[in-house]
C-alpha positions as CSV (number, residue, x, y, z in Angstrom):
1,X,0.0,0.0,0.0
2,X,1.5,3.2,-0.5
3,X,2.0,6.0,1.6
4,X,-0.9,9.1,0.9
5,X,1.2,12.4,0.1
6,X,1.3,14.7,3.5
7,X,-1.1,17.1,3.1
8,X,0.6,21.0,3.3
9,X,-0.3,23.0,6.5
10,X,-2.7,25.4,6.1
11,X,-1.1,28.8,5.7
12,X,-2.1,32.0,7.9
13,X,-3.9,34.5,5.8
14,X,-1.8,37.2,4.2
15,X,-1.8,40.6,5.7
16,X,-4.6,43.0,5.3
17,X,-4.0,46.4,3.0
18,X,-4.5,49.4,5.2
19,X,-8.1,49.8,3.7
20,X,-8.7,46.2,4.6
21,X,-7.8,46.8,8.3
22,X,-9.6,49.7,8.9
23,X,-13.2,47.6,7.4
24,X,-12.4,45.1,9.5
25,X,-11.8,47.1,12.1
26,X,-15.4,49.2,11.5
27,X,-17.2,45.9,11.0
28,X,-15.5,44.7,14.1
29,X,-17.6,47.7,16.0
30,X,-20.9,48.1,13.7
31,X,-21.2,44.1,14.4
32,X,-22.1,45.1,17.8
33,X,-25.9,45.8,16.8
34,X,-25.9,41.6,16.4
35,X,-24.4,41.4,19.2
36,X,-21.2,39.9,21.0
37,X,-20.4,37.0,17.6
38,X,-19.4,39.3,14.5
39,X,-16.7,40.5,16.8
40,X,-15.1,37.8,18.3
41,X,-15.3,36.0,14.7
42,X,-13.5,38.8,13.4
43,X,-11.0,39.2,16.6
44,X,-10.3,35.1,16.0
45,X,-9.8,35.6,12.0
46,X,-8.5,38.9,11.7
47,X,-6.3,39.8,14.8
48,X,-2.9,38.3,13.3
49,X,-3.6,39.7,9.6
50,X,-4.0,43.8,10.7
51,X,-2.6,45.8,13.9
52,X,-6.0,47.9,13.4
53,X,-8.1,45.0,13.3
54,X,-6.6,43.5,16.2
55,X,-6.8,46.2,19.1
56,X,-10.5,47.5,17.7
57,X,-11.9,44.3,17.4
58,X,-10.5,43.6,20.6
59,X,-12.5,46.9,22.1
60,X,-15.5,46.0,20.2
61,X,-15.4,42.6,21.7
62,X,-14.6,43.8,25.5
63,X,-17.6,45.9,25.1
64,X,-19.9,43.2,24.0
65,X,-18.9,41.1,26.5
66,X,-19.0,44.1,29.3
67,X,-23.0,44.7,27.8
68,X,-23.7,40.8,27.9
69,X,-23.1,40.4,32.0
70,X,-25.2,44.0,32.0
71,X,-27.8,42.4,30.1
72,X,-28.1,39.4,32.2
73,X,-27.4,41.1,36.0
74,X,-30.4,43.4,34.8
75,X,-32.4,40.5,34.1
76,X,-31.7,38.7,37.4
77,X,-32.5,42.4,39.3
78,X,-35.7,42.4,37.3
79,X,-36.6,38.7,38.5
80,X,-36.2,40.1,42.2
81,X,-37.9,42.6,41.7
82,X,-41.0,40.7,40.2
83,X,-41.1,38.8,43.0
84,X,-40.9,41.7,45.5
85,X,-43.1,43.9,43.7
86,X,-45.4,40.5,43.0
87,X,-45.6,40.0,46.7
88,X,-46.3,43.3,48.3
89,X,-49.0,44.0,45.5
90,X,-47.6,46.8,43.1
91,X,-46.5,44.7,40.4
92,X,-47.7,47.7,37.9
93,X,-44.7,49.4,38.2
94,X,-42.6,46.7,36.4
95,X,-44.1,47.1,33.6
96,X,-41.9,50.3,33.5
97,X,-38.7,48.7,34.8
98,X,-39.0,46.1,31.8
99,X,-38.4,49.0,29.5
100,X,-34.9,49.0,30.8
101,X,-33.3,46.2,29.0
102,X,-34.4,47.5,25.9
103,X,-32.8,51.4,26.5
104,X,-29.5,49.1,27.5
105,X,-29.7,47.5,24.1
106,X,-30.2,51.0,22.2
107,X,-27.0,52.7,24.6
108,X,-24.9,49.4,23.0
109,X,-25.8,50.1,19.0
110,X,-25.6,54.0,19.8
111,X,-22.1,52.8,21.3
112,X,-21.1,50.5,18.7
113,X,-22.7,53.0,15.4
114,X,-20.2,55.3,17.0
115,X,-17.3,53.2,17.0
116,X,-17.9,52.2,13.6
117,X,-18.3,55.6,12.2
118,X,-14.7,56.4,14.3
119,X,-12.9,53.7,13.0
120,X,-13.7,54.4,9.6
121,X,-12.9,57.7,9.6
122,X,-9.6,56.5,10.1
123,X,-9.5,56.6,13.9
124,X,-9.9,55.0,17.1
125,X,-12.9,54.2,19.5
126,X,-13.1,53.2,23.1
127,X,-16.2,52.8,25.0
128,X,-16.8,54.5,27.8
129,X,-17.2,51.7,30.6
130,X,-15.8,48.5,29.5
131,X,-14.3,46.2,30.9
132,X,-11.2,44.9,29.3
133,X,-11.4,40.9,29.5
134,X,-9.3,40.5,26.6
135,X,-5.6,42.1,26.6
């Protein structure tokens, strides 16, 4: 029987052109509107092919992560508080706190919009309040 040829290793992609980056780098942010996935799949493709693509994607992704446990903690507070407000009889007022999650979801496109819109311009963007996870 004869030996099958060894297959050749797959090669890492070949660096992005600075116009390349800098897409990559905007996607990297405007993903954030689907939330935390186009950015970490473009962190785990991209960040050894562009310098720009790396530390942006990076941000992009420390910010989705940061929104995801601010998501679910305000989830877990509303819970509580459905119980609470459940039990001592004024469980009208949630109806208002309810409304929260969704203004927490239009502060993380209004976020990521404007990180796009930066990085394209040729610049850089860091949110406000995130938490860097990823170094």
């Amino acid at each position: 029987m004869t030996d099958p040829k060894p297959q050749p290793a797959a090669q890492p992609g070949a660096p992005l052109t600075e116009p390349e980056d800098r897409q990559w780098a905007s996607f990297a942010h405007f993903g954030g509107v689907f939330l935390f996935l186009p950015s970490l799949i473009i962190f785990l493709v991209f960040k050894d092919r562009g310098a720009r693509t790396r530390e942006e994607s990076k941000e992009a992704l420390n910010w989705q992560i940061t929104y995801l446990i601010a998501y679910i903690a305000l989830y877990i507070v509303l819970a509580v508080l459905s119980v609470i407000f459940n039990l001592i009889g004024v469980g009208a007022i949630l109806g208002i706190l309810y409304l929260l999650p969704i203004a927490l979801y239009i502060v993380n496109v209004v976020f990521s919009v404007l990180g796009g819109i930066a990085v394209n311009g040729g610049g850089s963007y860091r949110y406000p309040f995130a938490f860097r996870f990823i170094k």
